[in-house]
N, C-alpha and C positions, 0 to 999 in steps of 0.2 A: 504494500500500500504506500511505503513512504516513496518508492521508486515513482509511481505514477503521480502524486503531487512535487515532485520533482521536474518531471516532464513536462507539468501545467504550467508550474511558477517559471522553469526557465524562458519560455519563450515571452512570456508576460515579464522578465527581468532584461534580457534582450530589448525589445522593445522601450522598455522605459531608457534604460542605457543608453539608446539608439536618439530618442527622443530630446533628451536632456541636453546632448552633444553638440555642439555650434560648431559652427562651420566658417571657414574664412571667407567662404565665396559671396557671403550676407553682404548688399551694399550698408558701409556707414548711413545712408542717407537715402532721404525718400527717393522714389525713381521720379519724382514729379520735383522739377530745380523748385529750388527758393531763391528769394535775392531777399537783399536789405540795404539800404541807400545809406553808402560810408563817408559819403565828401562831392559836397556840390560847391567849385570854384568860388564863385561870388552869388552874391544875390543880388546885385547892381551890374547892368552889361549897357554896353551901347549899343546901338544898332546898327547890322552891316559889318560893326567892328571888332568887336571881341565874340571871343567862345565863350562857349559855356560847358565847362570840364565836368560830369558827372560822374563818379565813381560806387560802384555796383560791387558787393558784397554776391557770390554765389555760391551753392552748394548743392549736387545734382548726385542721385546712386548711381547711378548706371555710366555717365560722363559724355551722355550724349548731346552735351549743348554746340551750337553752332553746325555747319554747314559744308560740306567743300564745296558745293556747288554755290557761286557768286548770284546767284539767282533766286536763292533762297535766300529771307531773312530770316531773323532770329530771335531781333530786339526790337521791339516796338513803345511809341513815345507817342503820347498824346497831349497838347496843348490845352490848356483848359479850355482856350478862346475859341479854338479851332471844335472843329463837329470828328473829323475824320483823326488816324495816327498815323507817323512818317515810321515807317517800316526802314530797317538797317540791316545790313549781314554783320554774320558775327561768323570767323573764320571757326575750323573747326577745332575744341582744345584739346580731346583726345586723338588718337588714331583709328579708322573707323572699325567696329567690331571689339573694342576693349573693353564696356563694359565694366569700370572702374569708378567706387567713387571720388568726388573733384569736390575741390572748395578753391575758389581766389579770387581775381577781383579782376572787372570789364573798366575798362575808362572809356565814358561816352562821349564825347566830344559834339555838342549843337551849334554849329558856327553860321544860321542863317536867320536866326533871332530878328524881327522886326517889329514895329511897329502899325497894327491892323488901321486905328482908327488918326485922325488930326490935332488928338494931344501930344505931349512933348516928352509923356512917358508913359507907360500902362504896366500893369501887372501881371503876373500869369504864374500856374504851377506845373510843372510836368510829372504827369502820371507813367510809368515806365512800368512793361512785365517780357519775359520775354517765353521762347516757344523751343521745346528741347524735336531732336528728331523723330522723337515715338508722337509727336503730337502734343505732350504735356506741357499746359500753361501755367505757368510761376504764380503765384502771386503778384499784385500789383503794390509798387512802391510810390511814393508823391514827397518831392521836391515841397519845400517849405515855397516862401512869395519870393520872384525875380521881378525883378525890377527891370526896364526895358524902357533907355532915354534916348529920344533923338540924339545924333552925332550933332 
């Protein structure tokens, strides 16, 4: 009798063992990117004249952000002012098929900043998420108020 709850328990012990055991191949991090907004240049620009340096916090499981095809974006920026987003490519940061998870950091660069209306300066904030290759959308990030003054 003790032989046959021996045969029970084992594979029931197997199992739990099996269960318990973690694995390397787990991404750190969601397959779906995160971002988080690290450093926006100025919040005063001119128009026409200066960038507007954004700096993107990211963290993806899988490391499939960006593109090698120049045809596809990645990063997408919406103007408060504006209805539509200006779509970016974002080169690719792993190799493709790696499957690794990534954290580091995009520098976004807006250098066509103007002025919509016939005041001498206006406000706006920029809404930023971007798009991994499986499809998965980030969450979206928002820039505090820039300031945008006639040259």
């Amino acid at each position: 009798m003790s032989k046959r709850i021996y045969l029970t328990l084992l594979p029931l012990l197997l199992f739990l063992g099996l269960a318990c055991e973690k694995t390397s191949d787990e991404p750190a991090f969601d397959l779906t990117p995160k971002i988080e907004l690290v450093e926006v240049s100025s919040d005063t620009i001119v128009q026409f004249k200066d960038s507007l340096n954004i700096r993107i916090y990211y963290e993806d499981g899988d490391g499939d952000i960006g593109n090698a095809n120049p045809e596809i974006n990645s990063i997408f920026v919406k103007d408060a002012r504006l209805e539509g987003e200006e779509a970016y490519y974002v080169a690719p940061i792993t190799p493709d098929g790696a499957e690794i998870s990534i954290t580091g950091t995009l520098n976004l660069i807006l250098g066509t900043t103007f002025i919509l209306g016939n005041a001498d300066q206006e406000k706006t904030t920029f809404t930023i998420f971007l798009i991994d290759k499986a499809g998965n959308q980030s969450n979206s990030i928002e820039t505090g108020p820039i300031t945008i003054l006639k040259d």
